[in-house]
C-alpha positions as CSV (number, residue, x, y, z in Angstrom):
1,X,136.9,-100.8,50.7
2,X,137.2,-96.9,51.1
3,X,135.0,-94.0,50.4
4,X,135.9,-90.9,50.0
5,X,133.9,-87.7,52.3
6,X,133.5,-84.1,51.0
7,X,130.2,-82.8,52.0
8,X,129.4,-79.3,52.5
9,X,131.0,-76.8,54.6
10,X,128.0,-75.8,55.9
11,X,127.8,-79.3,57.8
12,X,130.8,-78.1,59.8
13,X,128.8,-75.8,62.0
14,X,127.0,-78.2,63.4
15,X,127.7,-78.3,67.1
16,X,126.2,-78.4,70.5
17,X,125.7,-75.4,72.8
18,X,128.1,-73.8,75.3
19,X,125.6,-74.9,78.4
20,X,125.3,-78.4,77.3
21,X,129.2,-78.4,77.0
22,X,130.1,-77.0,80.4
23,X,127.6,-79.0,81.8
24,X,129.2,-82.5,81.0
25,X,132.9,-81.0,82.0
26,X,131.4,-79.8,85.1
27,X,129.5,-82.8,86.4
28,X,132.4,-85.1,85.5
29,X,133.1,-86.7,88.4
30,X,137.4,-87.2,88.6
31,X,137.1,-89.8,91.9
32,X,134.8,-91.8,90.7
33,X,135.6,-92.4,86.8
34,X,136.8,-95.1,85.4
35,X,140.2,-95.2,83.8
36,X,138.7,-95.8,80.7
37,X,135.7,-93.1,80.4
38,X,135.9,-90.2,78.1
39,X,134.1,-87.0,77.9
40,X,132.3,-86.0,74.5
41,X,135.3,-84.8,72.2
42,X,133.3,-82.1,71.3
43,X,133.8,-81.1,75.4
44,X,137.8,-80.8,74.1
45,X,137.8,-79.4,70.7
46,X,136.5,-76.2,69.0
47,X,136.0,-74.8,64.9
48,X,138.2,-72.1,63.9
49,X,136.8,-72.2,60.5
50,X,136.0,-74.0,57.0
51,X,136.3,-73.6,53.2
52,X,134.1,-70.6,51.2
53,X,132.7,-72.9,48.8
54,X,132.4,-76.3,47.5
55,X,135.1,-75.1,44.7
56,X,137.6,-74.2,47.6
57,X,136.6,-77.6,48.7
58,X,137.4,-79.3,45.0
59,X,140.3,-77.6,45.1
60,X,142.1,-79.3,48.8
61,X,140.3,-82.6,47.4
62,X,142.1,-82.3,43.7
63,X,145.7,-82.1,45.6
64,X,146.1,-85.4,46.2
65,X,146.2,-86.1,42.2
66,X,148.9,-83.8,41.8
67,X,151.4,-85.8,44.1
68,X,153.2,-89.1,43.7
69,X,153.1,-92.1,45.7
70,X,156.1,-91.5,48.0
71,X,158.2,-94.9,48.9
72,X,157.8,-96.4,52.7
73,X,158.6,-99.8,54.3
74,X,154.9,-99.5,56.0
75,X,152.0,-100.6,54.0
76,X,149.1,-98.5,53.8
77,X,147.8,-97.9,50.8
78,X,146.9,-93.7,50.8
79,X,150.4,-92.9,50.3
80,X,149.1,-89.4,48.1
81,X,147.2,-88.4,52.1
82,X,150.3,-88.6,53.8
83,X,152.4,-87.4,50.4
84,X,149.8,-83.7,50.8
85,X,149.7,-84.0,54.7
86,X,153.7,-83.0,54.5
87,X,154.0,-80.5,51.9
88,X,153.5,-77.3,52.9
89,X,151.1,-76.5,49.7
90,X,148.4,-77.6,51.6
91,X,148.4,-75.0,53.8
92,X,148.0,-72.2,51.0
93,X,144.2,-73.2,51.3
94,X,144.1,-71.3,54.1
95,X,143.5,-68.1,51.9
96,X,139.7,-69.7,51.6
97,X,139.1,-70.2,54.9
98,X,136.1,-68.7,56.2
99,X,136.2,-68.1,60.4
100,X,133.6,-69.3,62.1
101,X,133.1,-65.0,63.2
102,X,134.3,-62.6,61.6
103,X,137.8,-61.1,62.2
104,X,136.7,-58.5,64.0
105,X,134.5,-60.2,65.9
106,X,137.5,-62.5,67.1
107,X,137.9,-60.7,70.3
108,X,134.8,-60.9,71.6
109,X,133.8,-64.7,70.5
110,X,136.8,-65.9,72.0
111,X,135.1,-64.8,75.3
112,X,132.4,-67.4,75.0
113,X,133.0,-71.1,74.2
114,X,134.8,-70.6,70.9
115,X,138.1,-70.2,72.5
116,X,140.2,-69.2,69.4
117,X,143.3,-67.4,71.3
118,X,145.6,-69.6,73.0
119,X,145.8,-68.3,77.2
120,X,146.9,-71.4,78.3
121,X,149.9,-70.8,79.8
122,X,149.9,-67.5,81.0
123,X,146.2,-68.3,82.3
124,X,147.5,-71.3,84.3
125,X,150.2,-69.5,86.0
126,X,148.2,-66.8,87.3
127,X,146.4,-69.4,88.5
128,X,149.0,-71.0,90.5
129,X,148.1,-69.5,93.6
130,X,151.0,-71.3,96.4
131,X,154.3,-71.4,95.2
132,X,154.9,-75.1,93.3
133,X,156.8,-77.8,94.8
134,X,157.5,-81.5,93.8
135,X,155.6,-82.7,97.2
136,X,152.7,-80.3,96.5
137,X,152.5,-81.8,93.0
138,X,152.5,-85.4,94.8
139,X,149.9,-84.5,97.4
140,X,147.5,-82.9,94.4
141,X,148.3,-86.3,92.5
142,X,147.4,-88.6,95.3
143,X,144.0,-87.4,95.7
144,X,143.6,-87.9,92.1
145,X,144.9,-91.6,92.1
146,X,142.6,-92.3,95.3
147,X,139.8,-94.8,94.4
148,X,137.8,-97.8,95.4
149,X,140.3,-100.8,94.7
150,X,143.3,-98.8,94.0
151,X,146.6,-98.7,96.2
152,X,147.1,-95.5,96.3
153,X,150.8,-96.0,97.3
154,X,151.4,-98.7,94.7
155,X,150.4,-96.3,91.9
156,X,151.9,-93.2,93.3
157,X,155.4,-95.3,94.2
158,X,155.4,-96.5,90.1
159,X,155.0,-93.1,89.3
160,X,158.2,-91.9,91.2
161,X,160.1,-94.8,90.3
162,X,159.6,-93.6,86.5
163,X,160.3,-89.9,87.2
164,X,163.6,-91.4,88.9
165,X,164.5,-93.2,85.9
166,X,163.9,-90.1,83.7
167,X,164.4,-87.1,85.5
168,X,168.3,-86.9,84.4
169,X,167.1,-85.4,81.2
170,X,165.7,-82.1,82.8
171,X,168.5,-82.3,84.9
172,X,170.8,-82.0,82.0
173,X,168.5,-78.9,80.7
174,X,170.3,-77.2,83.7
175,X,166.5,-77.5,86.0
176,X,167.5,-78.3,89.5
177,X,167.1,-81.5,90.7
178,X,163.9,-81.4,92.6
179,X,161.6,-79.4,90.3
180,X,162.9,-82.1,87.9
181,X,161.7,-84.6,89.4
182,X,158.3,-83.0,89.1
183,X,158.7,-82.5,85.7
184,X,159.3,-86.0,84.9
185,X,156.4,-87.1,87.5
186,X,154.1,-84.5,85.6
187,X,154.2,-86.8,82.7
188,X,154.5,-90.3,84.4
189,X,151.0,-89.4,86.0
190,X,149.4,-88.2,82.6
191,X,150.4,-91.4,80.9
192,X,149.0,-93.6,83.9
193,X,145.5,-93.5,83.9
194,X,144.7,-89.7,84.3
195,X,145.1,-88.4,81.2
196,X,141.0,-87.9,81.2
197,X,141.1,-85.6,84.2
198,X,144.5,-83.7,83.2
199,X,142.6,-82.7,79.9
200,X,139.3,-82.2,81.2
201,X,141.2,-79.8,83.6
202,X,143.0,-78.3,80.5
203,X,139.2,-77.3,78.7
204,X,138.1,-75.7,82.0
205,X,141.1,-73.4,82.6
206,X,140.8,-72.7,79.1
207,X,137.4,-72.0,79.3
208,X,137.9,-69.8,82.7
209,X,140.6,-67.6,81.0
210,X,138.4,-66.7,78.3
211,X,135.6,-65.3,80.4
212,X,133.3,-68.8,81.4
213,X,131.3,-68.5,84.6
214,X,132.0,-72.1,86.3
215,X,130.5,-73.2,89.6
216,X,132.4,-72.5,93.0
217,X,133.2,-76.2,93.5
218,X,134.8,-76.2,90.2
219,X,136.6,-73.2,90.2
220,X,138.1,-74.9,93.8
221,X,138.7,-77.7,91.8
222,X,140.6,-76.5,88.3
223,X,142.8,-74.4,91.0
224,X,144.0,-77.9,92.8
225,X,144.5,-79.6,89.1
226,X,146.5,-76.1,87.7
227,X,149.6,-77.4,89.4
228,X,149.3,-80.3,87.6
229,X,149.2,-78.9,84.3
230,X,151.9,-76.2,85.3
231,X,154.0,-79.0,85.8
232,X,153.4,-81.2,82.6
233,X,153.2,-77.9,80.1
234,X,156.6,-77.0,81.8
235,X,158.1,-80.5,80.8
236,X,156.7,-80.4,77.9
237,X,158.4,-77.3,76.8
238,X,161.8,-78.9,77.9
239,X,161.2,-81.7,75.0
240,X,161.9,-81.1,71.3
241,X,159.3,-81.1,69.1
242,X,158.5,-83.6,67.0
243,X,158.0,-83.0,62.5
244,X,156.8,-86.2,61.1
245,X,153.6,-88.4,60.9
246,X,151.6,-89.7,64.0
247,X,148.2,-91.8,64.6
248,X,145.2,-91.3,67.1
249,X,142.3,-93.1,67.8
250,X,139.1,-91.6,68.8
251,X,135.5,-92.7,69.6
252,X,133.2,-90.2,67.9
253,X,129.9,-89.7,67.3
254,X,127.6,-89.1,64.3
255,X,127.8,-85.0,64.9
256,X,131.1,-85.0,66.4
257,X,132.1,-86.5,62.9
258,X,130.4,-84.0,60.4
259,X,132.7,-81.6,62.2
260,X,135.8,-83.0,60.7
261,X,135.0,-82.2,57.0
262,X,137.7,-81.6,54.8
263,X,138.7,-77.9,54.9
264,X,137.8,-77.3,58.6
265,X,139.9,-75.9,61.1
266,X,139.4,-77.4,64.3
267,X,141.8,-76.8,67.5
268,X,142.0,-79.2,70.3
269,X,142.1,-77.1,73.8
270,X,142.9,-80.8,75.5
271,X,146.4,-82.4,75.8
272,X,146.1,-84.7,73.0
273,X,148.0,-88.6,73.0
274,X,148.9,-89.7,69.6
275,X,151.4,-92.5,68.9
276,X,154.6,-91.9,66.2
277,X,154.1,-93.3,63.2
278,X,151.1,-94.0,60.3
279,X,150.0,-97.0,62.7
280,X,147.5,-97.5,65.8
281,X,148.6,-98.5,69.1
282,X,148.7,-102.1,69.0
283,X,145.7,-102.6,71.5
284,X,142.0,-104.0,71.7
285,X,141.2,-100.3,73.9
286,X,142.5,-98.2,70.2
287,X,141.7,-100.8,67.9
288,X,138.0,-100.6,69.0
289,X,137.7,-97.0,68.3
290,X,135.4,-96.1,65.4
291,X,138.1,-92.9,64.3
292,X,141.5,-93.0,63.6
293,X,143.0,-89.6,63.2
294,X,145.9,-89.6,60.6
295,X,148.2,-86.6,61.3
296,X,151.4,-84.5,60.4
297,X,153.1,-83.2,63.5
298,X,154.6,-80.0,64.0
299,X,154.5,-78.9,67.5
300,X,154.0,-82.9,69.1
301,X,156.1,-83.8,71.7
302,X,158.0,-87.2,72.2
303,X,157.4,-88.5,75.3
304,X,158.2,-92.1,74.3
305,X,161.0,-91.8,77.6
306,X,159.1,-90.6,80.0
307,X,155.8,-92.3,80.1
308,X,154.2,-95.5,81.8
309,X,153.7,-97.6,78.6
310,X,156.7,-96.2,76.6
311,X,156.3,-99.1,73.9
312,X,153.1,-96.7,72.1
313,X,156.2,-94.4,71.6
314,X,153.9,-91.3,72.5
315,X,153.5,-88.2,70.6
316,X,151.9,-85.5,73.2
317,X,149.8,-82.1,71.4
318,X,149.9,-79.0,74.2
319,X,146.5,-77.0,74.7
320,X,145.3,-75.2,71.5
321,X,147.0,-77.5,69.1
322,X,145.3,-76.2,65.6
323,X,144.6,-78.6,62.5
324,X,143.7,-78.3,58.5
325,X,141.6,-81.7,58.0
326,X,142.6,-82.5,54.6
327,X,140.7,-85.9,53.5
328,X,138.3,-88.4,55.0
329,X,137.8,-91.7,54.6
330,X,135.1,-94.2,55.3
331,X,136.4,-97.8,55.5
332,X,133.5,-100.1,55.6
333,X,134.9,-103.2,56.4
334,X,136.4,-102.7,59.5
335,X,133.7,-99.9,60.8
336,X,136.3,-96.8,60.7
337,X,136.6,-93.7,59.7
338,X,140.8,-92.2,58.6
339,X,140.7,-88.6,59.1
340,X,143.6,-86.9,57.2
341,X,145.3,-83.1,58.8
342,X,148.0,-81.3,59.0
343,X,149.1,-79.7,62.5
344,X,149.1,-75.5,61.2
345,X,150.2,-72.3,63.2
346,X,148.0,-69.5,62.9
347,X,149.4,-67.0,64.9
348,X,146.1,-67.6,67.0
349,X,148.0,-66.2,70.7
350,X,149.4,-63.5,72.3
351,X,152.8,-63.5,70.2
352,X,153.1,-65.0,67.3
353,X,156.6,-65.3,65.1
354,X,156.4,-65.7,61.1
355,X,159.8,-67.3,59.8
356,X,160.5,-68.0,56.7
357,X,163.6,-70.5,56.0
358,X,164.1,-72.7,53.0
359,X,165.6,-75.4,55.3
360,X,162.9,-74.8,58.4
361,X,161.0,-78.1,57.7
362,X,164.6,-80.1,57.7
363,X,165.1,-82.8,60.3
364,X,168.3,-80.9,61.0
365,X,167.6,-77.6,60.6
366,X,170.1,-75.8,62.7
367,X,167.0,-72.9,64.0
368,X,165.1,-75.2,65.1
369,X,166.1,-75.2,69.0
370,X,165.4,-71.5,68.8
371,X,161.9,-72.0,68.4
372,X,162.2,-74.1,70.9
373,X,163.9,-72.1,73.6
374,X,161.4,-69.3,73.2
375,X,159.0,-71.8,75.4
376,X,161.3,-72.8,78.0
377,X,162.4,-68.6,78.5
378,X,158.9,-67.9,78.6
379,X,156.7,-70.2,80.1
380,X,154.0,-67.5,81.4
381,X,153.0,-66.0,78.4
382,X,152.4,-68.1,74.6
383,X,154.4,-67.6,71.4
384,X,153.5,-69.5,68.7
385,X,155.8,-69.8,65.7
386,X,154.1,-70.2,62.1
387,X,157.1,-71.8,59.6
388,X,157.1,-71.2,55.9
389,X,159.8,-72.3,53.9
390,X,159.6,-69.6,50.8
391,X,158.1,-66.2,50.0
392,X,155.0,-67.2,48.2
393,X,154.0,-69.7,51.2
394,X,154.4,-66.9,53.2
395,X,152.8,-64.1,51.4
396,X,149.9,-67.0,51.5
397,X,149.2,-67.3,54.9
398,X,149.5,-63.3,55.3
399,X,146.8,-62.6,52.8
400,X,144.3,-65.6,54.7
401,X,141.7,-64.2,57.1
402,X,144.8,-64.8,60.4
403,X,147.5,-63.4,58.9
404,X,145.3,-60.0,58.1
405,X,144.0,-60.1,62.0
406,X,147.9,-60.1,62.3
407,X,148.2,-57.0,60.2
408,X,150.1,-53.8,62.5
409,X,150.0,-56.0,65.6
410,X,153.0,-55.0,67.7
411,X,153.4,-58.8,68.9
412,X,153.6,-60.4,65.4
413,X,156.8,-60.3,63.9
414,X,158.8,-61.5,61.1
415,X,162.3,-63.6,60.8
416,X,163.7,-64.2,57.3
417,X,166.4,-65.9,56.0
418,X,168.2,-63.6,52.7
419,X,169.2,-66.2,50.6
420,X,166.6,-69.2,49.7
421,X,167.6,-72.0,47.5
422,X,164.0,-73.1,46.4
423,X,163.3,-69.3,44.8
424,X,164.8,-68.0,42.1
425,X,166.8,-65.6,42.2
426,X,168.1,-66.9,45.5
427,X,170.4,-64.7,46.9
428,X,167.6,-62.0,47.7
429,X,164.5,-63.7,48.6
430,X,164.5,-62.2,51.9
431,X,164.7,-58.4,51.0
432,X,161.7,-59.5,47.8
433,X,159.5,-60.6,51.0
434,X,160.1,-57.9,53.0
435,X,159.2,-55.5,50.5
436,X,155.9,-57.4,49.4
437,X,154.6,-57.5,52.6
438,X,155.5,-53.6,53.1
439,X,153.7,-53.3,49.8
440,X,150.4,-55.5,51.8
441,X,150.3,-52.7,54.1
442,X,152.5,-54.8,57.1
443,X,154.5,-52.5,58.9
444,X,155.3,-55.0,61.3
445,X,159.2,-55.6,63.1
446,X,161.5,-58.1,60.4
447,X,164.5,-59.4,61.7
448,X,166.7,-60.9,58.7
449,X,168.5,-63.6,61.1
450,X,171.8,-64.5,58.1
451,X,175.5,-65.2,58.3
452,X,176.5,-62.4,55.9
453,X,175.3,-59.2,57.5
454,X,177.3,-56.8,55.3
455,X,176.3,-58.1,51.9
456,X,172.2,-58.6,53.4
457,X,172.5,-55.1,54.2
458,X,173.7,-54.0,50.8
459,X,170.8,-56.2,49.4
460,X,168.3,-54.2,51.5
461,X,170.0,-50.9,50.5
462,X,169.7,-51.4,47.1
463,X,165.9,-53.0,47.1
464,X,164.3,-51.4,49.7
465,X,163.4,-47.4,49.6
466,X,163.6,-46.0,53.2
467,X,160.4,-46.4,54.3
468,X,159.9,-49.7,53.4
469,X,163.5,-50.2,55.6
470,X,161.7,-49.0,59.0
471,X,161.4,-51.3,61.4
472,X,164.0,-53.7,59.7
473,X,167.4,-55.2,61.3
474,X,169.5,-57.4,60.3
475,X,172.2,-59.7,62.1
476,X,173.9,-63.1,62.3
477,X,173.8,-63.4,66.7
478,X,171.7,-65.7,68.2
479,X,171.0,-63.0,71.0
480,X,169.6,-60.7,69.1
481,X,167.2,-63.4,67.1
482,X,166.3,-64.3,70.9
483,X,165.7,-60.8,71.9
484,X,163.7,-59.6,69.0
């Protein structure tokens, strides 16, 4: 027996205050936790934003009706969820989002504990301040696995024995031999039974980066843990990522849970576990868990061959993963609430890529390790990509409150495709979006990235006046789509 939730936006700003926040991240107490406690969730997650109105919100609530049950050899019986959660029309809500601050007040709320920019990386290696190693990483780690009943060289022996077993695969990404070894221990020590203090050390140095005053002995602290996380964002970047469904469980409370109404916005500044597939981890420690988070991956990482308890088949979210709840449901019987989103780039870091490709949510896609390269070649600053797969989708998210913030920005660009087979005509839907979003007052660089040059010039010639041309290339090389 299910129920469905749609109460008002307005319910969505309910949340607790920066001091009360800070305090319980600061007084957590790594050496002497338990490997099962948790910090509130609201310590790791923060609103970006909600619906306008309670029409906006009949409007997300009505798409499920407009989509059919799609086929699947696991039961569950809210196919029409999962059927919205992967079509990109979802995400043309976004238009009726409301930020939790103005735009222009962006800048300076994302100095206090509404961290909407994603820092993360570039923060954390400033913050390295000794040159990494794989037996600094192993030192940092010990003191972290040492407590009361623990064999400290038990654990920390398991943990090389997996990064022995795993390592080849960096190796094979051309990263010398010892560095990946750290990679591959990075992740072996987050699966263990540290993931708690790796994410609470992920808020902080989010936190830090955006302007928090922290105490002395924690600032000491987040600097120790910072090679850590330097180490497991760095592997992380090395693994494709991951376009399909995928299941957490939570344990929230009462206010934690009016947050997640459908039509919020709500980024997680934590590394976030989540398992492949529309089922829990087949455990009493998830099964006990009043939340189970129902979600379609973009940016989720595999880690299924690197971790400690590789039968959960681990999906891993980086720092500042953002989400669109869609739809949530109260199931009395067994005491849970199913919370329905869609992972959603909005361009919410220092550069940010629109591309728009009819194929770009295909298994297969062919681009798709160019997206991913960009975070390998450039670990110390953040680019986030935002896909669209047609003009109007795109158009979409450029008239919503992020992609007018986006407007002019010299580190927001634009990558087309020229010829899309889901728009009619086809063979010009690049050069049409181009010249729309000139006509929306974005002057920003394009880059029409195509395998026919000469003709997608002639198309651009003929559609384009000059002005609307500035800024424009076109080309068929991978190093230039790299280097733009």
């Amino acid at each position: 027996m299910s129920r469905e939730s749609s109460s008002s936006p307005d319910a969505s700003s309910s949340s607790r205050s920066t001091k009360d926040i800070l305090k319980d991240l600061c007084t957590y107490t790594v050496a002497s936790a338990d490997p099962g406690d948790r910090l509130p969730h609201d310590c790791y997650m923060i609103m970006v934003g909600h619906l306008k109105s309670q029409e906006h919100m009949n409007m997300l609530l009505e798409m499920s009706e407009s989509q059919g049950i799609s086929s699947t050899k696991e039961e569950d019986e809210n196919q029409a969820e999962y059927a919205v959660l992967k079509s990109e029309k979802v995400e043309s809500i976004l238009e009726h989002i409301k930020l939790t601050g103005k735009t222009e007040q962006l800048e300076s709320q994302r100095r206090s504990h509404f961290v909407y920019e994603d820092n993360f990386n570039s923060s954390l290696t400033t913050m390295m301040q000794t040159q990494s190693s794989f037996e600094k990483l192993k030192k940092v780690c010990r003191i972290y696995e040492h407590r009361e009943g623990v064999n400290v060289d038990t654990v920390m022996g398991e943990h090389e024995n997996r990064a022995n077993l795993s390592y080849s695969y960096f190796c094979e990404k051309k990263v010398p031999p010892d560095e990946a070894k750290a990679l591959a221990f990075a992740i072996s020590f987050y699966t263990g039974s540290k993931s708690e203090a790796c994410n609470r050390g992920a808020s902080l140095v989010a936190r830090k980066s955006n302007g928090e005053v922290l105490g002395k002995d924690v600032e000491n602290e987040i600097n120790e843990a910072a090679i850590i996380l330097y180490y497991l964002v760095k592997a992380l970047s090395y693994i494709p990522f991951y376009w399909g469904y995928v299941t957490r469980a939570c344990q929230l409370t009462f206010d934690e849970l009016k947050l997640y109404v459908p039509g919020a916005l709500i980024t997680w500044i934590q590394f976030s576990s989540s398992k492949k597939g529309k089922k829990v981890v087949n455990s009493k420690a998830f099964k006990d868990r009043n939340v189970l988070f129902k979600i379609f991956s973009l940016t989720g990482r595999p880690i299924k061959n690197f971790s400690n308890y590789p039968e959960e088949d681990e999906v891993l979210f980086l720092p500042h993963s953002t989400f669109l709840v869609f739809n949530r449901k109260t199931y009395y019987k067994e005491g849970k609430q199913v919370i329905y989103m869609r992972q959603v780039e909005l361009g919410l870091c220092t550069w940010s890529v629109l591309w728009v490709d009819d194929r770009i949510f295909d298994e297969n896609w062919e681009n798709k390790q160019h997206m991913e390269y960009a975070a390998i070649n450039a670990l110390d600053i953040n680019v986030h990509f935002i896909p669209k797969s047609s003009t109007d989708s795109a158009l979409s998210f450029l008239r919503s409150a992020f992609g007018q913030r986006l407007k002019n920005q010299d580190a927001f660009r634009i990558v087309t495709d020229m010829n899309r087979t889901n728009e009619i005509p086809a063979h010009n839907a690049g050069a049409r979006l181009i010249k729309a979003i000139r006509q929306m007052g974005f002057s920003n660089k394009c880059l029409i990235f195509t395998s026919d040059k000469k003709t997608a010039e002639q198309i651009l010639q003929s559609e384009l006046n000059s002005i609307q041309r500035q800024s424009v290339s076109v080309s068929t090389k991978t190093s230039d789509l790299r280097n733009f």
